[in-house]
C-alpha positions as CSV (number, residue, x, y, z in Angstrom):
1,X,-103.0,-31.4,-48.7
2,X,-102.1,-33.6,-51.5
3,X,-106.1,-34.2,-52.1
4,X,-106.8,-30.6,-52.1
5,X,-103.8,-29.8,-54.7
6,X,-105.1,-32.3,-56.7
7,X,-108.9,-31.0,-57.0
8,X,-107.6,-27.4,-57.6
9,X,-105.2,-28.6,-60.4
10,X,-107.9,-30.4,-61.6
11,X,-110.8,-27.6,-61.8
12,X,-107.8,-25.3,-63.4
13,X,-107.5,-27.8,-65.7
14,X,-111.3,-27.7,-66.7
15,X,-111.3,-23.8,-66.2
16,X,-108.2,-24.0,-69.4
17,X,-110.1,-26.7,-71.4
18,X,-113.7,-24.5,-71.5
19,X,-111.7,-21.9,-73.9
20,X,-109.3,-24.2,-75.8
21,X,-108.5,-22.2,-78.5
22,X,-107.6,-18.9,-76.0
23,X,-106.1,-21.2,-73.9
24,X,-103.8,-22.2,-77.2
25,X,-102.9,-18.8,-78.0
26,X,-102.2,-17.6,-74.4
27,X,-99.9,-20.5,-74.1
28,X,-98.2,-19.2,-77.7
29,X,-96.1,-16.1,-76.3
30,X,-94.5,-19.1,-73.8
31,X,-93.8,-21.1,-76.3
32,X,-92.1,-19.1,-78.4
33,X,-90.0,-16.9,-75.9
34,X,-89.1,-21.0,-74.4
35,X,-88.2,-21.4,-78.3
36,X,-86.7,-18.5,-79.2
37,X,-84.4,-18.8,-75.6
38,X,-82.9,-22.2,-76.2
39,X,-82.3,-21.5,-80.1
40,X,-80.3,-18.4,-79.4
41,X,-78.6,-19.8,-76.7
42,X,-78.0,-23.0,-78.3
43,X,-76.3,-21.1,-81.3
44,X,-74.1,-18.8,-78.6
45,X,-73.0,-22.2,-77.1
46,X,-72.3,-23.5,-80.5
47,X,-70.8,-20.3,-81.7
48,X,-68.2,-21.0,-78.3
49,X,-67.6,-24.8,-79.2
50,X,-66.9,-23.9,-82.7
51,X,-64.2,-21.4,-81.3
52,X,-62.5,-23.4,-79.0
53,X,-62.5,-25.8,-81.1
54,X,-60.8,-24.2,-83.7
55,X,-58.1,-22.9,-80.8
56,X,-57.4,-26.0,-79.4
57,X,-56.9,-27.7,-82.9
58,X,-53.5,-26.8,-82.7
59,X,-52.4,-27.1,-79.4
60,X,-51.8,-24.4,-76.6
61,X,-48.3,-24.2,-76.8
62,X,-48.1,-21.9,-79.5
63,X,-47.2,-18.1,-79.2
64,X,-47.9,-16.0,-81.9
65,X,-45.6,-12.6,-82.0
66,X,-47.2,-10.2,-84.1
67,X,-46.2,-6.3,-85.1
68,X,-47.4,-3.5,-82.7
69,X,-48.4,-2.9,-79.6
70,X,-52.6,-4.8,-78.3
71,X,-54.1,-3.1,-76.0
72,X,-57.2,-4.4,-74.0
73,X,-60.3,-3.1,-74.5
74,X,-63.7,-4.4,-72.3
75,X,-62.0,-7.4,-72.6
76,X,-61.1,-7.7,-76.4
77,X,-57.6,-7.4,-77.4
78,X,-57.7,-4.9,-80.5
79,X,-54.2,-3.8,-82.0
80,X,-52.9,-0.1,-81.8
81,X,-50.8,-0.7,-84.4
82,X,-49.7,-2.3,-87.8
83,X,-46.0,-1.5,-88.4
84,X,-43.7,-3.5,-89.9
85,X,-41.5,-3.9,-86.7
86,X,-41.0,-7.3,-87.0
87,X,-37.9,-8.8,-89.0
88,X,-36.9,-11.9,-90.5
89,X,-33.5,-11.5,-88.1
90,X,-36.0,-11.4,-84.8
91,X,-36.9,-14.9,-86.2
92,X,-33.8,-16.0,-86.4
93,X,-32.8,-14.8,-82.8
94,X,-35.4,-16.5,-81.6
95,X,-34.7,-20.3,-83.2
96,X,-30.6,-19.3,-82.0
97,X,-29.7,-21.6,-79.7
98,X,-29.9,-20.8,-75.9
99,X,-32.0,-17.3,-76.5
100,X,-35.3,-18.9,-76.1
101,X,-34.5,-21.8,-74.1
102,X,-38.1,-23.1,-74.1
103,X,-38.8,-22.2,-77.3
104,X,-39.2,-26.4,-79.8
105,X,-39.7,-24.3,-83.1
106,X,-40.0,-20.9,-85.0
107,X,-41.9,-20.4,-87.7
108,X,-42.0,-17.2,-89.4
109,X,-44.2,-15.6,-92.1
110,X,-45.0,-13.2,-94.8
111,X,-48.2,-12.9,-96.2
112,X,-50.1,-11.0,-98.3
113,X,-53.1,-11.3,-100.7
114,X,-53.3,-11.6,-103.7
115,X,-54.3,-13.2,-107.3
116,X,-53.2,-16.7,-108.5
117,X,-53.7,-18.1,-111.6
118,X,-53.6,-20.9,-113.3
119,X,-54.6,-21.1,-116.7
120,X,-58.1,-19.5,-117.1
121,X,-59.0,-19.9,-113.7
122,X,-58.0,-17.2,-111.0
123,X,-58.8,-16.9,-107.1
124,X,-58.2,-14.2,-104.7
125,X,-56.1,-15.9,-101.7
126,X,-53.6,-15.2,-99.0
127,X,-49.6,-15.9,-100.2
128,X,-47.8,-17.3,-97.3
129,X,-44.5,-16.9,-97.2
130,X,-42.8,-19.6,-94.2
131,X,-40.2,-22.3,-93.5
132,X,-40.4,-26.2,-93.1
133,X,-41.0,-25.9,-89.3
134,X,-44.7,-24.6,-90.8
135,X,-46.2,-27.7,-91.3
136,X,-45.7,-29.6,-88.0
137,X,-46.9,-26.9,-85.6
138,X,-49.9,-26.3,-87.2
139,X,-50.4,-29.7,-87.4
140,X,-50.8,-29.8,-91.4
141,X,-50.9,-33.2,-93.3
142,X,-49.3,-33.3,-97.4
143,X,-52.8,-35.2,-99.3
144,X,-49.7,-35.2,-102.2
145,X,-46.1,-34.3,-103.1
146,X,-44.3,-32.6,-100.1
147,X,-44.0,-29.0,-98.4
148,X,-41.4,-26.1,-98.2
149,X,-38.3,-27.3,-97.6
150,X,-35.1,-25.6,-95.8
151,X,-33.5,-25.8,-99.5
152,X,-36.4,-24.1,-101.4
153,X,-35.8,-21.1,-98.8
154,X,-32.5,-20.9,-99.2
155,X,-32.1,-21.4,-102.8
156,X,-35.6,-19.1,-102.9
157,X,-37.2,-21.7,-105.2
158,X,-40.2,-20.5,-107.5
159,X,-42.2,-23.4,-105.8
160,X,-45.8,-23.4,-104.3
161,X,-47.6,-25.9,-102.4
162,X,-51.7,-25.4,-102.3
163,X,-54.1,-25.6,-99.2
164,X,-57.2,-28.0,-100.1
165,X,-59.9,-25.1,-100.9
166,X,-56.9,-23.5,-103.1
167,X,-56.4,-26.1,-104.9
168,X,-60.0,-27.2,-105.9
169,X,-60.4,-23.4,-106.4
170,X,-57.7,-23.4,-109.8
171,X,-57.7,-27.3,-110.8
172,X,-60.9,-28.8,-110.1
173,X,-60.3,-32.7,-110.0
174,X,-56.9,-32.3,-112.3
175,X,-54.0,-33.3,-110.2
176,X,-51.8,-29.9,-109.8
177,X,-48.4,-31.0,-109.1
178,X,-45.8,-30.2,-111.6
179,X,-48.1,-27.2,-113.0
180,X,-47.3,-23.5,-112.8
181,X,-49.4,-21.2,-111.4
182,X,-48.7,-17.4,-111.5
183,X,-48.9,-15.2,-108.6
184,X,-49.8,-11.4,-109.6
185,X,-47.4,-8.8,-108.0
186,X,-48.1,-5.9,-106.0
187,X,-47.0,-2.9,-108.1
188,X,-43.0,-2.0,-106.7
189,X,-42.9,-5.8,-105.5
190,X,-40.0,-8.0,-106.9
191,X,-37.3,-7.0,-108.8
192,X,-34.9,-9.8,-109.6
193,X,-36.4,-10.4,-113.4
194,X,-38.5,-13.6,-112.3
195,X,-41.7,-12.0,-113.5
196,X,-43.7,-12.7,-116.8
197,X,-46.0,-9.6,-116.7
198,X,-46.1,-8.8,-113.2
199,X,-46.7,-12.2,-112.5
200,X,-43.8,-15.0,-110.7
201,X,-44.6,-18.3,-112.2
202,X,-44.3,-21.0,-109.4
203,X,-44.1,-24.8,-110.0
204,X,-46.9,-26.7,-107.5
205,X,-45.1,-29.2,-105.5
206,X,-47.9,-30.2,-103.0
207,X,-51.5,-30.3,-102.1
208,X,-52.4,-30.1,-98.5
209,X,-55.4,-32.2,-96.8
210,X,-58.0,-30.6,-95.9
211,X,-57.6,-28.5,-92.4
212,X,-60.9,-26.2,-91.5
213,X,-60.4,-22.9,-90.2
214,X,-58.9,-22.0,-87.2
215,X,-58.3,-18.5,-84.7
216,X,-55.4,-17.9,-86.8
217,X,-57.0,-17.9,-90.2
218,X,-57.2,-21.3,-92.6
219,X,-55.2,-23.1,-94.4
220,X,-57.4,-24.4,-96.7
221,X,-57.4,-20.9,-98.7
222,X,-53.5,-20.6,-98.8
223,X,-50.7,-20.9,-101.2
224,X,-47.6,-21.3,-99.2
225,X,-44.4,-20.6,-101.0
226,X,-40.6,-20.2,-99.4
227,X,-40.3,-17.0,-97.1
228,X,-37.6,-15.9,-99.2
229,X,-39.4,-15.8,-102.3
230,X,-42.4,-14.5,-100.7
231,X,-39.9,-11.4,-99.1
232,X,-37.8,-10.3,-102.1
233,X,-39.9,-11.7,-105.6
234,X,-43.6,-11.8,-105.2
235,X,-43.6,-8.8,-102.8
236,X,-42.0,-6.1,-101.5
237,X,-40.7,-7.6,-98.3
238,X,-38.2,-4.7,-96.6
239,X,-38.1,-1.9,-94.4
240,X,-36.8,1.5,-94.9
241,X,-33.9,0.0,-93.4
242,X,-33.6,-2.7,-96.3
243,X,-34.5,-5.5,-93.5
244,X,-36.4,-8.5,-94.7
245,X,-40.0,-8.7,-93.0
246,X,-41.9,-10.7,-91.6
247,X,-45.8,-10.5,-90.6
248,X,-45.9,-12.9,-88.0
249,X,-43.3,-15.1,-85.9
250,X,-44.5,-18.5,-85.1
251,X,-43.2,-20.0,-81.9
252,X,-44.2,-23.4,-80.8
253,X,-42.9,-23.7,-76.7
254,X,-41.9,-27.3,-75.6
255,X,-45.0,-27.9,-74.1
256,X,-48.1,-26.2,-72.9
257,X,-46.9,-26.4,-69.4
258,X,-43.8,-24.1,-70.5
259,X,-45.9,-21.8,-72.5
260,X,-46.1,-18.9,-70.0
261,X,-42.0,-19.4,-69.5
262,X,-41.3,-19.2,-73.1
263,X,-43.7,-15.7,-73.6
264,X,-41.7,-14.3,-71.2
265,X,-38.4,-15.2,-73.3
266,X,-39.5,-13.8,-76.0
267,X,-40.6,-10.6,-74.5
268,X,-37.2,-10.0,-73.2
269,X,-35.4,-10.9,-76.4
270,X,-37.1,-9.0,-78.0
271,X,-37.3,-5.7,-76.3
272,X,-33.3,-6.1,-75.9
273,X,-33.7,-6.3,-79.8
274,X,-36.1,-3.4,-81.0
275,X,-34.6,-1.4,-77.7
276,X,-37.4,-1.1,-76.1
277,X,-37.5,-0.4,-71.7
278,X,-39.4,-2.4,-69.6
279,X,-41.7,0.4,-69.0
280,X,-42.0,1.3,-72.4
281,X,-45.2,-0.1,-74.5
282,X,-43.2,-2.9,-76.9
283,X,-43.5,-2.6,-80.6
284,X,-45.0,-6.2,-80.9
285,X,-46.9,-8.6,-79.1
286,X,-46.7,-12.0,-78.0
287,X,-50.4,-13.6,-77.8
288,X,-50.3,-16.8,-75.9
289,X,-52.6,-19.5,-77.4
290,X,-54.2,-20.0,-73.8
291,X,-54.9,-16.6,-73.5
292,X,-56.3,-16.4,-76.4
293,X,-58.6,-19.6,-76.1
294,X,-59.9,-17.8,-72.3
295,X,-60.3,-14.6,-74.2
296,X,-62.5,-16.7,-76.9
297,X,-64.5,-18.1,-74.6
298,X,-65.1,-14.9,-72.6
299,X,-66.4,-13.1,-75.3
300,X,-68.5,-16.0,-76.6
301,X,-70.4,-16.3,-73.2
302,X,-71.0,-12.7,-73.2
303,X,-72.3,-13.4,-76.2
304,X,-74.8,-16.1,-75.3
305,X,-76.0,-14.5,-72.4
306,X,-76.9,-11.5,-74.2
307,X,-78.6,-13.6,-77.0
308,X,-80.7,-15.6,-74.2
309,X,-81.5,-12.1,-72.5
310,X,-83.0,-10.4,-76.0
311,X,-85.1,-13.8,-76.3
312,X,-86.1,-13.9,-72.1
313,X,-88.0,-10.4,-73.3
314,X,-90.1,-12.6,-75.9
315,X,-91.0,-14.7,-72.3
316,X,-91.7,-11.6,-70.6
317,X,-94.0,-10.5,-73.2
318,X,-96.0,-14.4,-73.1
319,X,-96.4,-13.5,-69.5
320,X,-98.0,-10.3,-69.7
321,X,-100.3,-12.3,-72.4
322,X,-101.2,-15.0,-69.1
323,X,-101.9,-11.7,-66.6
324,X,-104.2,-9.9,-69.1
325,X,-106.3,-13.5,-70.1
326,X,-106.1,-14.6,-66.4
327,X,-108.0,-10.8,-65.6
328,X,-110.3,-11.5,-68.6
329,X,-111.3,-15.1,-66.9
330,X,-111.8,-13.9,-63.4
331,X,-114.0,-11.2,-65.0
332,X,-116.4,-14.0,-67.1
333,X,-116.4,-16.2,-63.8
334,X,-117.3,-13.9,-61.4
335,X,-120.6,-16.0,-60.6
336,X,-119.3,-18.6,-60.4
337,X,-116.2,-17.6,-57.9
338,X,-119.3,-16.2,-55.8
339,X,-120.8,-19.6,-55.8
340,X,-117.8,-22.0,-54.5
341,X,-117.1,-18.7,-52.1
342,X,-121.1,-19.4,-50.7
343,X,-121.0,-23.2,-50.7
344,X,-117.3,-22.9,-48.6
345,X,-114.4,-22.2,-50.8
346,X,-111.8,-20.3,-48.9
347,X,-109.7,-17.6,-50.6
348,X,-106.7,-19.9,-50.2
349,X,-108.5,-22.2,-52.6
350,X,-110.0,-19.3,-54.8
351,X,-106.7,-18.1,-54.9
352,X,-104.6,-21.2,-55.4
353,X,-107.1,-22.1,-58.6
354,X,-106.2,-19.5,-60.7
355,X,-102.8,-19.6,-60.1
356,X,-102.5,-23.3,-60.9
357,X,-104.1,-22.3,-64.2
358,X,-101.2,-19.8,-64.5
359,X,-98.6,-22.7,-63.9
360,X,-100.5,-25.0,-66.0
361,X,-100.3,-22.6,-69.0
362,X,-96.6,-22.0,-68.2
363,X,-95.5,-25.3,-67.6
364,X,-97.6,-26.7,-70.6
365,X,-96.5,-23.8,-73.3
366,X,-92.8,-24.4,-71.4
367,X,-93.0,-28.2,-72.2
368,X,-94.2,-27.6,-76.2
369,X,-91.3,-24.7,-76.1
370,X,-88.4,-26.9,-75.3
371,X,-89.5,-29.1,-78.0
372,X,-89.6,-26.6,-80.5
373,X,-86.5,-24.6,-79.7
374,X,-84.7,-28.2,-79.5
375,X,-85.7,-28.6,-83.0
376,X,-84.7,-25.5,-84.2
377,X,-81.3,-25.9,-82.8
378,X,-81.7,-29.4,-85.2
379,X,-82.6,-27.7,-88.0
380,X,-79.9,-24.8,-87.8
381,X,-77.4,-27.3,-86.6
382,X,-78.3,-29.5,-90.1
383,X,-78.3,-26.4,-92.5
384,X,-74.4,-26.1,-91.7
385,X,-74.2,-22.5,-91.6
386,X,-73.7,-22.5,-88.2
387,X,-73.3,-25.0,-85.5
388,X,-75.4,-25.2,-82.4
389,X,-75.3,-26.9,-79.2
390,X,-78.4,-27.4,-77.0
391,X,-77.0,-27.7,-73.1
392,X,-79.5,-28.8,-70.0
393,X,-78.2,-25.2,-68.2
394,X,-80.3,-23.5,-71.3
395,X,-83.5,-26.2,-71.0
396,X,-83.6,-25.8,-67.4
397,X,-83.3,-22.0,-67.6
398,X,-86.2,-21.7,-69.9
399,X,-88.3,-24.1,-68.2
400,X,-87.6,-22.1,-65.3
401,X,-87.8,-18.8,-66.3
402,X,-91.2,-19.5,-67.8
403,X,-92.7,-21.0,-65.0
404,X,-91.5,-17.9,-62.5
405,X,-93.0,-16.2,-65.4
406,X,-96.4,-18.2,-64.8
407,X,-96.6,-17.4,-61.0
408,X,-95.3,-13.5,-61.2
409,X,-98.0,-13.0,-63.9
410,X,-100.7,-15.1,-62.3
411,X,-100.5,-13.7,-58.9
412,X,-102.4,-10.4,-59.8
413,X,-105.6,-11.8,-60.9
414,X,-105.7,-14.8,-58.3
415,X,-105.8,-12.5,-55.9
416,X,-108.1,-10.0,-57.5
417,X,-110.7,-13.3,-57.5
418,X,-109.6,-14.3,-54.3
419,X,-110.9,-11.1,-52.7
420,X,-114.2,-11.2,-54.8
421,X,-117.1,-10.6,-52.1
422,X,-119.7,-13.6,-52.4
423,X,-122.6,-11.7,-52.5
424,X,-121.0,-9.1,-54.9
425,X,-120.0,-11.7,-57.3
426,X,-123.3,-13.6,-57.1
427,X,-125.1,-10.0,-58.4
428,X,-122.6,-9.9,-61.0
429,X,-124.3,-9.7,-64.5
């Protein structure tokens, strides 16, 4: 059996080599739906680790309550809403003892973008408005001077400290702390006399280290300033109600394992808060960092699966290149199928020939394929737009799908040759 595999793979083998170069181009479509399969996939799974990464950086025992209601749609969380239902006094529940029990810190913030300047340079950025608590859940380090402190919110201090990218963005190499920048304000914003021409000059009292982004924006491109002087003299920071406002509540649980717990605090704070039933749709939402990291990775794998699919038509197309040479060769070797028929060649053996040079030309295009779409992968990996990750699942999904690709495809024509009549084939002109 072995014997007889090996002669067939061995005359398929010749049959390939007599027509090098249409064997080379038959083997192309392969090669290039292998390629194009891992690549795409290899950029989905990057796309994913990026993603999680950039969740996990900073823990999963955050919670993140935001204003309106999020509502679920095919599995993506989109919100119904942008209100300003959320208050500085919602915060301050929240960090009072014994209302969120397990609840470590509460951060909240105010943001908005805007312009900063500093002498003739100017950047577009987000202001941050937040509290010391800032820095240690979100895992920041201070490259130089220090962060918001409880006294610059209090006392509403006209002090700034700058994320990295911010910071290179307005000084360059210079060293920034003890400079003023000027923040541009938001026509109606302010009101206390601090501005110099619609613009609050702010003293820079730190730099940050560099951070990378993450799932809840970066803090890199951010100039963080005390809540209070984000609220009331950079911005317009109240309600109709004359409440101080805040864009998002921070809320760092006591551990990951008491995550779930401390969601469910908060909900029932703060529906007792806003008055809001329990069969009522809340004015806010609490996203749990979990959740969120498992919603991530939900959408990413859709994602990659619909990438690999789009490529697996390129494969599908390299196949139907295989059945249509395949025809072409049992056509020009129609004598000599009539000849092994008349010396003793069995239709098992007719037929088993040609599809062993279907195989060869899948396995072999297969083979070159990985290797290429592993090096693209390389080569988008090392351009740093994006990253990529090349996983066995995706090699072995190729490899396989191209090789049931070889023996779907190469069925038809080893059977039309196996059923070749010997006499009718040895007439055959």
């Amino acid at each position: 059996m072995i014997a007889d595999l090996m002669d067939n793979l061995r005359v398929a083998l010749n049959g390939l080599t007599v027509n090098k170069m249409r064997s080379a181009l038959t083997m192309l479509g392969v090669i290039i739906g292998v390629a194009a399969v891992i690549a795409l996939m290899s950029v989905g799974e990057g796309a994913q680790a990026t993603i999680t990464d950039q969740i996990s950086s900073v823990g999963t025992n955050l919670l993140f309550v935001v204003p309106g209601a999020i509502t679920m749609h095919g599995g993506v969380q989109s919100a119904s809403g942008s209100a300003a239902t959320l208050t500085y006094a919602d915060a301050e529940a929240i960090a009072e003892s014994g209302n969120v029990p397990d609840a470590a810190a509460v951060a909240p913030e105010f943001t908005r973008g805007t312009q900063v300047i500093f002498g003739d340079s100017n950047t577009n950025t987000s202001v941050t408005g937040t509290t010391s608590d800032y820095l240690g859940m979100f895992e920041l380090a201070v490259a130089r001077g220090r962060f918001i402190e409880d006294r610059d919110v209090d006392g509403r201090g006209n002090v700034a400290v700058l994320g990295y990218q911010a910071a290179r963005d307005l000084f360059g190499g210079f060293d920034p702390l003890g400079q003023k920048i000027k923040v541009s304000m938001p026509d109606g914003a302010g009101g206390d006399g601090a501005s110099e021409g619609r613009r609050v000059p702010l003293t820079v009292i730190g730099v940050l280290e560099e951070k990378g982004g993450s799932a809840m924006g970066s803090a890199d491109d951010t100039v963080f300033v005390p809540i209070s002087t984000a609220q009331t003299k950079i911005f317009d920071g109240r309600n109709a109600r004359g409440e101080l406002m805040v864009t998002r509540i921070n809320v760092m649980a006591v551990s990951e394992d008491r995550a779930e717990a401390a969601e469910g605090q908060l909900e029932t704070l703060l529906r007792a808060r806003h008055d809001v039933a329990p069969d009522e749709e809340a004015d806010f939402s609490v996203i749990n960092q979990a959740d969120l990291l498992s919603m991530a990775n939900e959408v990413t794998s859709v994602m990659t699966v619909f990438l690999g699919s789009i490529a697996g038509i390129s494969l599908l197309v390299g196949g139907i290149g295989i059945m249509n040479i395949m025809l072409v060769s049992v056509t020009e070797r129609t004598r000599e199928i009539g000849i092994r028929k008349a010396v003793g060649a069995r239709k098992s053996d007719i037929l088993l020939q040609f599809l062993m040079e279907a195989v060869v030309l899948s396995v072999v295009g297969g083979t070159l394929g990985v290797l290429l779409g592993i090096g693209l992968a390389q080569i988008v990996d090392m351009t740093g737009v994006m990253d990529s990750v090349v996983t066995l699942d995706s090699v072995l999904l190729a490899v396989g799908f191209s090789l049931a690709v070889g023996l779907f495809f190469g069925i038809y024509p080893a059977n039309q040759a196996a059923g070749l009549k010997p006499i009718e084939a040895l007439r055959y002109e």
